[in-house]
N, C-alpha and C positions, 0 to 999 in steps of 0.2 A: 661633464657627465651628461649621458645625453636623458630626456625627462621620457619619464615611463609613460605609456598610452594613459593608464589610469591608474586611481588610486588601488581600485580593486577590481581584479577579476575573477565574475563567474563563472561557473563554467556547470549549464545548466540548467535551463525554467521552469522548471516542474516549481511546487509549492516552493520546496525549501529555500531554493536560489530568489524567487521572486520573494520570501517574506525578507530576506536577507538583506537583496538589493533594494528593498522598499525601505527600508531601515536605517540602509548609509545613506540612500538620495535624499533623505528626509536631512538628512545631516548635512547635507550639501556636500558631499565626497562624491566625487567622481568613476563610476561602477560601470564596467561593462558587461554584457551579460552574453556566452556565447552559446548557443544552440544546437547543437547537432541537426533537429530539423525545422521544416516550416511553420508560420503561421498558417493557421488554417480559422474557416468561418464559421460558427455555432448552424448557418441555416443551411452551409453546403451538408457538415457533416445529417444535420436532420435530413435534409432532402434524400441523400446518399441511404439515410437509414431508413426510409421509409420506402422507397424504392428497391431496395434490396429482396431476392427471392431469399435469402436464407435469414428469417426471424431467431429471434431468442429461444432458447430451450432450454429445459432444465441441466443438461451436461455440459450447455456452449452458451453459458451464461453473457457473454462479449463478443457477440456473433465471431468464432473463430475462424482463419481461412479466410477463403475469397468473400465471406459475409462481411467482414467489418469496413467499416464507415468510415476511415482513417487511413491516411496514404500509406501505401508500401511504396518507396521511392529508392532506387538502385543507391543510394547514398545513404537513407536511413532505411534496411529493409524495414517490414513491418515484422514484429515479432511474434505474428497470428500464423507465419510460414515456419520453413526453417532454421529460420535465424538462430538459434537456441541452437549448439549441439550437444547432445545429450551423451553421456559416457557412463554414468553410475546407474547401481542397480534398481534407482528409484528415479520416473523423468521430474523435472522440473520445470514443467512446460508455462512458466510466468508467463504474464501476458501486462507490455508496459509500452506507453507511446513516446515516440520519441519526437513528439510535437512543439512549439511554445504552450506554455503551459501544463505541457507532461500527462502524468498519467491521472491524476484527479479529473481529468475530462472524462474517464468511463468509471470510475471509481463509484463502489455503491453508497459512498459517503458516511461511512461509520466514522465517530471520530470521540473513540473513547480514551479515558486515561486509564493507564497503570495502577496498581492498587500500592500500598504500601511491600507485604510480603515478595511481591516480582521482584523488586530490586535486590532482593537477598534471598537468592535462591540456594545462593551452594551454603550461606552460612546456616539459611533454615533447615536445608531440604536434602544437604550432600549432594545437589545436582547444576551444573553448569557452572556458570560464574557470576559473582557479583558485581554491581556498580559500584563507580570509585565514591557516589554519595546516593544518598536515601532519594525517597520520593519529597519531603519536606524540602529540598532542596529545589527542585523542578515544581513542587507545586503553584510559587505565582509564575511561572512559565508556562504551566498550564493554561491556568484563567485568561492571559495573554494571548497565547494561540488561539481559544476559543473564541476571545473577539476579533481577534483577526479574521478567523474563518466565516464568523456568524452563525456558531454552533447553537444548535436548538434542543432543550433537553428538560426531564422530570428532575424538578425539584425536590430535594428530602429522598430521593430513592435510592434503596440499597443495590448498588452495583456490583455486589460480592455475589447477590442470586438468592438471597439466604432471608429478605425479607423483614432485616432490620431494621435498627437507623440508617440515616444519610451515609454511603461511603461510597467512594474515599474521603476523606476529609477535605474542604471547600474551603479559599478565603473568598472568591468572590461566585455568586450567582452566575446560572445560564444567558447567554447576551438573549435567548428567545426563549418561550414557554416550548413545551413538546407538541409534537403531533397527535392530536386525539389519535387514539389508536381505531381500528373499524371493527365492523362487526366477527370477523373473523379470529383477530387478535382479541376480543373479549371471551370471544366460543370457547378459543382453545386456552385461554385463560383458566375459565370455569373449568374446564372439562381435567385438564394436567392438576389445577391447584389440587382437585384430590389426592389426589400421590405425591402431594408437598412438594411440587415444582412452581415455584415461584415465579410470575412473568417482571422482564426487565425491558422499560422500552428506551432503543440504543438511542444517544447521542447521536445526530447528525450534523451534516451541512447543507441544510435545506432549512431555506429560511418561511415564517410561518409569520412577521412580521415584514413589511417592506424594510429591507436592511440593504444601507447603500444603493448599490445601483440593481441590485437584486428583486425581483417580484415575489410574492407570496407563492410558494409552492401548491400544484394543482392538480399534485397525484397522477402523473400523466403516466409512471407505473413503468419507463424506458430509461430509468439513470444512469444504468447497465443498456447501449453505452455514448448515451447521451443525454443533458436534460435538454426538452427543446425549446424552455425558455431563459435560461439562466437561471434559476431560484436556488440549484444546487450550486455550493461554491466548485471551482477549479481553479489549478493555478495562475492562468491566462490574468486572472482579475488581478493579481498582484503584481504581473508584468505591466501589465498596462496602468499603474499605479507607481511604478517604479520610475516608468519613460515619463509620467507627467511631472516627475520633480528631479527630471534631466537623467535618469540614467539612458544607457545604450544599448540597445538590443544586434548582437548579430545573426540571422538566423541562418540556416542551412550551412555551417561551420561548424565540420568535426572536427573535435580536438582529439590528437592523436599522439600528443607528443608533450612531457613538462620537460624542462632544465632545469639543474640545477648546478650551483658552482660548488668549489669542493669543500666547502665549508657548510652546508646544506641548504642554501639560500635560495630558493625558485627563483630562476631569472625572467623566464620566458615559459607562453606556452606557444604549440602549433596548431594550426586546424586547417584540413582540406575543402574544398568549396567542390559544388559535383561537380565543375568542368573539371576537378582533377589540381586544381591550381594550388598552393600553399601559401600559407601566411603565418604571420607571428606578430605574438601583442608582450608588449611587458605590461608589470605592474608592483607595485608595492611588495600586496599580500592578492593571494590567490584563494579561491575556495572554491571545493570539489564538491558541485553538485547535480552529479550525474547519476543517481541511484544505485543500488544496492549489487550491480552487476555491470553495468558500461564503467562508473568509480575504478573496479579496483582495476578492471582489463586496462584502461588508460595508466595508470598506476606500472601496472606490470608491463605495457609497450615500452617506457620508455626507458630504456636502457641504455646504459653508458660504460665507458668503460671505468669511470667513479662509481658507478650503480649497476652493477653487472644485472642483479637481480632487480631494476626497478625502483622508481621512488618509493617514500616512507616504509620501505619491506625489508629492512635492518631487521625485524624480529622473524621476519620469514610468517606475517600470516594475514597480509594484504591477498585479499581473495578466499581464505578462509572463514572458517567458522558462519557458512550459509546457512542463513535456519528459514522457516518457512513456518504458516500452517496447514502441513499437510490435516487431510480429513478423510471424510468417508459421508455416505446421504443415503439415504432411506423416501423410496416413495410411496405413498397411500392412499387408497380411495377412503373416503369419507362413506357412512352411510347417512349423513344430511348434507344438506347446500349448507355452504361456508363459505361459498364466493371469496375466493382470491384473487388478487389483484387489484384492490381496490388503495389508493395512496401509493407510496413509495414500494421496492421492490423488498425492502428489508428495512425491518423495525422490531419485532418483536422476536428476544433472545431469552435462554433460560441457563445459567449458571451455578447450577447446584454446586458445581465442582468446578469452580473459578481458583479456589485456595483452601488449604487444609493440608495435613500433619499426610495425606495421601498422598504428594509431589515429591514423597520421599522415593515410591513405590510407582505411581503412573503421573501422567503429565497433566497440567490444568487442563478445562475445554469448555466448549462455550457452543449449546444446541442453539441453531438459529432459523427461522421461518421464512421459506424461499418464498415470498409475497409475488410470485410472477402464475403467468397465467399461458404459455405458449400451444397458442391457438391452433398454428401450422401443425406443431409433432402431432399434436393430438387427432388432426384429422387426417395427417399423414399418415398413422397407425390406423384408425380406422375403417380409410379407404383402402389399406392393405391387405384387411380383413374381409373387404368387398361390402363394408358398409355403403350405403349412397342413398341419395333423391333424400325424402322426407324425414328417412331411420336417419341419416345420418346428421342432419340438424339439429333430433330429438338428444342424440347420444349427446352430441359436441358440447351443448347443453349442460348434461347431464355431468361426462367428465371435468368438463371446465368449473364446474359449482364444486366439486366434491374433490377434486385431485390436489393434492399436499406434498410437498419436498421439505422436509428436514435436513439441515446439514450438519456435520459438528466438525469446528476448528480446534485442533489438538496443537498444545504448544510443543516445538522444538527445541532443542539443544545447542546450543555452539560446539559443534563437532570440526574439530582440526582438516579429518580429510574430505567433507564438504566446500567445495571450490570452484571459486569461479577464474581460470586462465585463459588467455588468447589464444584461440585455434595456432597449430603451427600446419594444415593441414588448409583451411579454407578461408577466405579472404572474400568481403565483400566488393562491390564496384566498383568502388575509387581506392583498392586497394588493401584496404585495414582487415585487420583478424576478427574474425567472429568470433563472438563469446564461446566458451567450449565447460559444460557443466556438471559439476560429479557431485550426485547427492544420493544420501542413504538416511534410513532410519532404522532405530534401534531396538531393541526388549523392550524398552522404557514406550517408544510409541505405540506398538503393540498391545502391551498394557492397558495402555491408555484405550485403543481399539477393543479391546475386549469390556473395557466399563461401558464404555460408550455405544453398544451395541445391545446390554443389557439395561442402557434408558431408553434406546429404541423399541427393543420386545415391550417394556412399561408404556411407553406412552400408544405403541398399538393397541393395546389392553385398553388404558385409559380413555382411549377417543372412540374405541369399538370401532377399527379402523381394519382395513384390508391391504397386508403387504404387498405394494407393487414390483419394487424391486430394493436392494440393498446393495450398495456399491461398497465395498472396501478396498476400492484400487487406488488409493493414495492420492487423494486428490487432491491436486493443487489448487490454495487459494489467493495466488498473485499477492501476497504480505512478505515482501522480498526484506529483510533483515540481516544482518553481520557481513562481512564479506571486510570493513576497514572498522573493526572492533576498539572499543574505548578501555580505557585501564591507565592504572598507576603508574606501571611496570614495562618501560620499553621494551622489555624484553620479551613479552607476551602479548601486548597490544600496539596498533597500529596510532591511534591518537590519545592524548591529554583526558582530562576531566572538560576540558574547555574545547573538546573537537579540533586541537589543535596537532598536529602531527611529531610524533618524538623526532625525528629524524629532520623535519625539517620548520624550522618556527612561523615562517610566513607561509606552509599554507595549511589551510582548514580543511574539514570532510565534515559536510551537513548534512543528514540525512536518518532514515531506519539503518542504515549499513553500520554505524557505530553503535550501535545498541547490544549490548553486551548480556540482554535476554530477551527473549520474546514475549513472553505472559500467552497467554490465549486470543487477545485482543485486537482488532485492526490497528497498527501500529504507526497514522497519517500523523495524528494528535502530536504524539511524543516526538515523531521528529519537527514537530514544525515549532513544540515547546524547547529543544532542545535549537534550532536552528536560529530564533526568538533570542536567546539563553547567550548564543555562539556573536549574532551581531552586535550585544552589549558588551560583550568582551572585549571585541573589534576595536570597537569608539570610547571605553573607559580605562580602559587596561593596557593592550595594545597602542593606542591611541594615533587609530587609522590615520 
C-alpha cells in the first residue's frame, strides 16, 4: 500500500487552516497545507497602499477595484473584480483574499464571541436553526482562540449593550487589557448614553501589550486594508508558526478536485499550478479550509459518477443556507470637532438590540462607529463644488473634525435558496468555475431595517447632528457564514457536531461556513474557537 503524502491535508491558510495546522505540527503529525494563492510581504502590500490613487472611503471601506493592495493574479482572481457572479435579487459583493494567510490581512479585527441565546434561536425565537450544543460547550474554546489570536478586550463589560454585569460568561480573562477608547468615543458616549445607549468597546486583535512577535498597536488608523506594522493579528502568523514545527506549505495550488472511494473515504485531492499543470496529494484525513464560498464550490466541482452531485451533498445543502450581515449606514455632520480617526478604524459599538423576546419579530443588530477619516472623498466633493486655495483647507478641516459614519450589521437567516454554485457559464484562467451567488433577504430583515432606522433618527436628535446621507442598499459586510452548515441530522446538515462531514468521516470543514447562525457579531472568533475545538478532536478521538 503505497504511504499517503501526509498525515493531514489542508486545504487552505487563512486563520482556520493555520490554527489547525499549528496544532497537529505541534503534535509532530505531518500537515500540508495547500493554498490557492501566494505569499505576499506585509511592506510590499504597505508600499502598494500607500501609493495607491484610490484611498479608503466611507462606501469602499477595502480600497475596492483597481484600489486594492493585494494581487489580482489570473489563477487567483482578485475578488475586488468580478470574480463574484452575482444572480439573486440582493448582490453579495464579499470581498475575501485568497492570499497565505487569507483574509484576516484586511479584516478590521473584531473578534467577538456569541452570547448564549444565538445558539438557540429557532427554540427561543421560532427563527432559523439551532446548534447541535450550547455556548457552554464552545466556551473554553473561546478563551483558547483568544489567546491564540491575542485578543485585547474590557474586562467585566456587558456585551449584551444593556449595561450589566460581565456577559457572556468567562472562564478565563482577556490575554490584553483594551484600547483606551479617544476622545471621540467618550463624546459620543456622553452624548447617546442619554437616550440609554449604552457604549461597548469591541474585542479585537490588536495587541496593546508586546504579544509574541507583535508590537504594540499605534493607531495607524489603515487596518482596513492593512496594518503597516503587524500589531494586528492575521493568519500569515500562524502559517509561519506551523512551517517552524515542520508543517508544509504549498502555495499558488488550486485545489479543484476531492476523491472519494465508494464507501465515502477521501482519497485524494487535486490542484492546478498557474502554468496550468496538475497535481495530486493523498492523505489520511483531509480538512476544508477554504471559506465560506471557495468550501462549498470545490465541494460541488467534484463530481463523480459515485457523487453525481458532489462531495459531502448527500443532504443537498453544501452551498446553501448563505447568511451574511447585510446592513445599512447613515452619515452625519457633527456640529462640534470630534476628530475621527484617531486609534484603530473600529472600536466603539452599541447593542441595545443584540437579544431579546424581539428576534421573534426583527433580527439582532449591532450600531457600529466607522472610526476612518477619508481625506481624498472629502476633498474630492469639495473641489467638485469648486471649493479651492485657502476655502478649501479651512473646510477640509472643518469636515474631517465633524463628519461621522454609523453602520448597522443586521443578523441573517440560514435560507435554503441562498447559494453558493460553480458558474456553468464562466471559468477563470487556468480553467475552474467562478463562484456564481444567489442571495436574498427577507420581511424579517426589513423589519429589522425599519428599527434600525428609527435609532438612527435618535441618535441624530441626540448628537444634534445633520443627516448627510442614509444608505439602505443592503450592504454587505464581508462576514461570509453557512454555505457547509453543522447539525445532528444528515439529512439537513452538511457536517457533525465535530465539523466532521456525514457523508464522508476523514474530512472536516473548519470555518464561519458551518455555523448554523449568525448572531449580529463579526464571526472570526467562533470559527477559530470552533477550528481550536475541530483539531482536538483530530489528535484525541480521531486519533490522527
Amino acid at each position: 500500500m503505497t504511504k499517503p503524502d501526509a498525515d493531514v491535508i489542508i486545504i487552505g491558510s487563512g486563520v482556520m487552516g493555520g490554527l489547525i495546522a499549528t496544532q497537529l505540527a505541534k503534535a509532530r503529525k505531518s500537515v500540508i497545507i495547500v493554498e490557492a494563492g501566494p505569499r505576499i510581504k506585509r511592506q510590499e502590500i504597505v508600499e502598494r497602499f500607500r501609493n495607491s490613487p484610490f484611498k479608503m472611503s466611507l462606501t469602499n471601506m477595502k480600497l475596492q477595484g483597481v484600489g486594492s493592495p493585494y494581487p489580482d493574479l489570473p489563477h487567483v482572481p482578485s475578488t475586488y473584480g468580478d470574480y463574484l457572479q452575482q444572480t439573486g435579487p440582493v448582490k453579495y459583493p464579499t470581498k475575501y483574499l485568497r492570499v497565505v494567510g487569507g483574509t484576516t490581512w484586511h479584516f478590521g479585527s473584531a473578534l467577538w464571541r456569541m452570547i448564549p441565546n444565538d445558539f438557540r434561536l429557532k427554540s427561543l425565537y421560532g427563527r432559523g436553526r439551532d446548534w447541535p450544543f450550547d455556548y457552554q460547550e464552545l466556551e473554553p474554546w473561546y478563551g483558547k482562540a483568544e489567546q491564540e489570536l491575542g485578543v485585547s478586550g474590557m474586562e467585566g463589560q456587558d456585551e449584551s449593550g444593556h449595561g450589566g454585569g460581565a456577559w457572556p460568561p468567562r472562564s478565563t480573562p482577556f490575554p490584553m487589557k483594551g484600547l483606551a477608547p479617544s476622545y471621540l468615543f467618550t463624546r459620543l458616549s456622553e452624548l447617546l448614553g442619554k437616550g440609554g445607549y449604552n457604549p461597548v468597546l469591541e474585542p479585537n486583535g490588536r495587541a496593546t501589550r508586546p504579544y509574541g512577535k507583535r508590537p504594540v498597536c499605534a493607531g495607524n488608523n489603515n487596518c482596513n486594508p492593512v496594518c503597516p506594522i503587524g500589531a494586528k493579528y492575521d493568519g500569515s502568523m500562524h502559517i509561519d508558526e506551523a512551517e517552524r514545527h515542520g508543517a508544509r506549505l504549498l502555495d499558488n495550488s488550486v485545489v479543484y478536485k476531492i476523491d472519494a472511494d465508494d464507501e465515502g473515504k477521501i482519497t485524494a485531492i487535486w490542484y492546478r499550478k498557474p502554468d496550468g499543470s496538475n497535481h495530486t496529494l493523498t492523505a489520511n484525513h483531509f480538512v476544508l479550509a477554504a471559506y465560506g464560498i471557495e468550501s462549498p464550490k470545490l465541494l460541488l466541482m467534484s463530481t463523480s459518477e459515485r457523487y453525481p452531485t458532489g462531495i459531502a451533498n448527500r443532504s443537498d445543502q453544501v452551498g446553501r443556507n448563505l447568511m451574511g450581515h447585510t446592513g445599512i449606514s447613515m452619515n452625519v455632520m457633527m456640529n462640534e470637532d470630534v476628530w475621527p480617526g484617531q486609534g484603530p478604524t473600529e472600536l466603539l459599538v452599541y447593542l441595545n438590540n443584540r437579544d431579546g423576546a424581539f428576534r421573534k419579530d426583527f433580527p439582532s443588530y449591532k450600531i457600529k462607529v466607522r472610526n476612518t477619516v477619508p481625506t481624498a472623498d472629502y476633498a474630492a466633493g469639495l473641489i467638485a463644488k469648486g471649493v479651492l486655495g485657502s476655502k478649501l483647507d479651512e473646510e477640509l478641516k472643518r469636515v474631517s473634525a465633524r463628519s461621522l459614519n454609523f453602520a448597522i450589521d443586521f443578523e441573517t437567516l440560514p435560507l435554503p435558496e441562498n447559494r453558493i454554485v460553480p458558474s456553468k457559464s464562466k471559468k477563470d484562467a487556468i480553467g475552474i468555475p467562478v463562484p456564481e451567488i444567489y442571495y436574498s433577504v427577507t420581511d424579517y430583515w426589513h423589519a429589522g431595517k425599519e428599527q434600525g432606522l428609527k435609532d438612527f433618527d435618535r441618535f441624530t436628535r441626540l448628537l444634534n447632528a445633520e443627516v448627510s446621507k442614509i444608505d439602505t442598499g443592503y450592504q454587505d459586510r464581508q462576514h461570509i457564514m453557512g454555505t457547509t452548515i453543522m447539525g445532528d441530522d444528515p439529512k439537513t446538515s452538511v457536517v457533525n457536531r465535530h465539523c466532521q462531514c456525514h457523508d464522508h468521516p476523514n474530512l472536516f470543514i473548519a470555518g464561519t461556513s458551518v455555523m448554523p447562525s449568525a448572531s449580529c457579531m463579526n464571526p472570526t472568533l467562533t470559527g477559530a474557537a470552533l477550528s481550536l475545538r475541530l483539531a482536538e478532536h483530530l489528535l484525541k478521538t480521531v486519533k490522527v
